[in-house]
C-alpha positions in Angstrom: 78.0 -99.9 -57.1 79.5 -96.3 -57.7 77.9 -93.3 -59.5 80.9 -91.8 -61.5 80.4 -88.1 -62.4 84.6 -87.3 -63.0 87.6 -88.8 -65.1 88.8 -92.3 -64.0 91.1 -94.4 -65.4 90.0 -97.9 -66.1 92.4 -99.7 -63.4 90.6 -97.3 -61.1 87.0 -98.2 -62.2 88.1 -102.2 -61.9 89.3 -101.7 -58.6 86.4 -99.6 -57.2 83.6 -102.0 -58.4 83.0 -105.4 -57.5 82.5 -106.8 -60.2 81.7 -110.9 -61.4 82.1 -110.6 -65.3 85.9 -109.6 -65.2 86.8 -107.0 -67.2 83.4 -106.4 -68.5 81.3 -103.7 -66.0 77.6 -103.4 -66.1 76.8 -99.5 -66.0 73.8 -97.4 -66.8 74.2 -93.8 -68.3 72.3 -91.0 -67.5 72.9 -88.8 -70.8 71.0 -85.5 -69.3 73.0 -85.6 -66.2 76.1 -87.1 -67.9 76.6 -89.7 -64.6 77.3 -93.4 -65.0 76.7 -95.3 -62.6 78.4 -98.7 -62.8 79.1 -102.1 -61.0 76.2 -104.2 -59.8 74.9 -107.4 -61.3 72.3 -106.1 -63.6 71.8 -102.7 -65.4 68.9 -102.8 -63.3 70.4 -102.2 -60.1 72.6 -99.0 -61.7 69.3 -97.7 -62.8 67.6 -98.1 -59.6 70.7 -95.9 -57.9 70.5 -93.1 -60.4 66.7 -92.8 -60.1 67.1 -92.6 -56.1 69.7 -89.9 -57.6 67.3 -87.7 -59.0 68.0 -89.3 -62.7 64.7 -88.9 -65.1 63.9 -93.0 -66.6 64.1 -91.3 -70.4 67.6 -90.6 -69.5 69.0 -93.7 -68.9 70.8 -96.1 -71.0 72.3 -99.4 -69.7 75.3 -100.6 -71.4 78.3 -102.6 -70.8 82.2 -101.1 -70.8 84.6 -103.7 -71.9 87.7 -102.3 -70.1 90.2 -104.7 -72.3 88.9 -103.0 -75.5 90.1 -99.9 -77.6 87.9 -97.1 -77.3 85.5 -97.5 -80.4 84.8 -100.7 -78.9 84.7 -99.4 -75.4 80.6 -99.8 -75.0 78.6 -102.4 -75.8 74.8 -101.1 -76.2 72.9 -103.9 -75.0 70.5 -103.9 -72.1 67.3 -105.2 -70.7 66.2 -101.4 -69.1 67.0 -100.4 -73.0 63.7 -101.7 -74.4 61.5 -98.9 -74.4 58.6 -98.8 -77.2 57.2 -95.8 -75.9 60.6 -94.2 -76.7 60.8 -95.8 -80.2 63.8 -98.8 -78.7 62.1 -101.8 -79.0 65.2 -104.0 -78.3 67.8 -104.4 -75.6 70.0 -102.2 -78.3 70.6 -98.8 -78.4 68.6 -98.2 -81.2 69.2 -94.5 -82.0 72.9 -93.7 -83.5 72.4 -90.5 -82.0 72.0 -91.4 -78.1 74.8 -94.2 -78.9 77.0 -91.8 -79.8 76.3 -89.3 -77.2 77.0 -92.5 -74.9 80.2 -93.6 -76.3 81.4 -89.7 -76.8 80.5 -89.0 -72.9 82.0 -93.0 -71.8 85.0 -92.8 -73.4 85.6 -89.0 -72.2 85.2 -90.4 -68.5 87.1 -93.4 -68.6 90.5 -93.0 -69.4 
C-alpha cells in the first residue's frame, strides 16, 4: 500500500501497488488532507494507514479507480468503510454529490 499526496501517472500507480483486481485499485481518500491512499485488498486496510497517518474517520472515503477508464468514469464510489449513518451515508455509495465530486475533482487531478 502507498499514500499518494503528488501527481502520478496511472502506469506509475499500477506499477507501485500490488494489486489482485488488475486494473481496478482499491484506495481510500482523505478529502481534508487531499491524500489517497491506495493498493491493499480492502478499502479497509487504506483506511487503517491513513488513520495511523493522522487522517480524521469523517474524512475518509473508500472508492475504487478503474485505471482503463476515461476520467468521468475514473472512480467508482462504492465501499464498505462508506456506510456511515451517523454521517447521513447509509450505503456503501457515496451518497452526497458534493463529497463525490470533491473526490473525483481531487482523483482525477492526481492521477494523470
Amino acid at each position: 500500500m502507498k499514500i499518494i499526496t503528488e501527481k502520478i501517472s496511472k502506469q506509475e500507480l499500477l506499477k507501485s501497488v500490488e494489486d489482485e483486481y488488475g486494473d481496478i485499485i482499491k484506495a481510500v481518500v482523505d478529502i481534508e488532507k487531499e491524500i489517497i491512499a491506495v493498493g491493499g485488498e480492502l478499502q479497509a486496510d487504506g483506511e487503517s494507514l491513513l488513520l495511523d497517518h493522522g487522517s480524521v474517520q469523517t474524512n475518509l472515503w473508500g472508492i475504487n479507480i478503474h485505471l482503463n477508464n476515461a476520467p468521468q468514469e475514473l472512480v467508482e464510489f462504492d465501499s464498505m468503510i462508506n456506510i456511515r449513518p451517523r454521517q447521513g451515508n447509509r450505503s456503501r455509495y457515496v451518497e452526497s454529490k458534493e463529497i463525490r465530486d470533491k473526490i473525483a475533482d481531487f482523483v482525477n487531478k492526481l492521477i494523470q
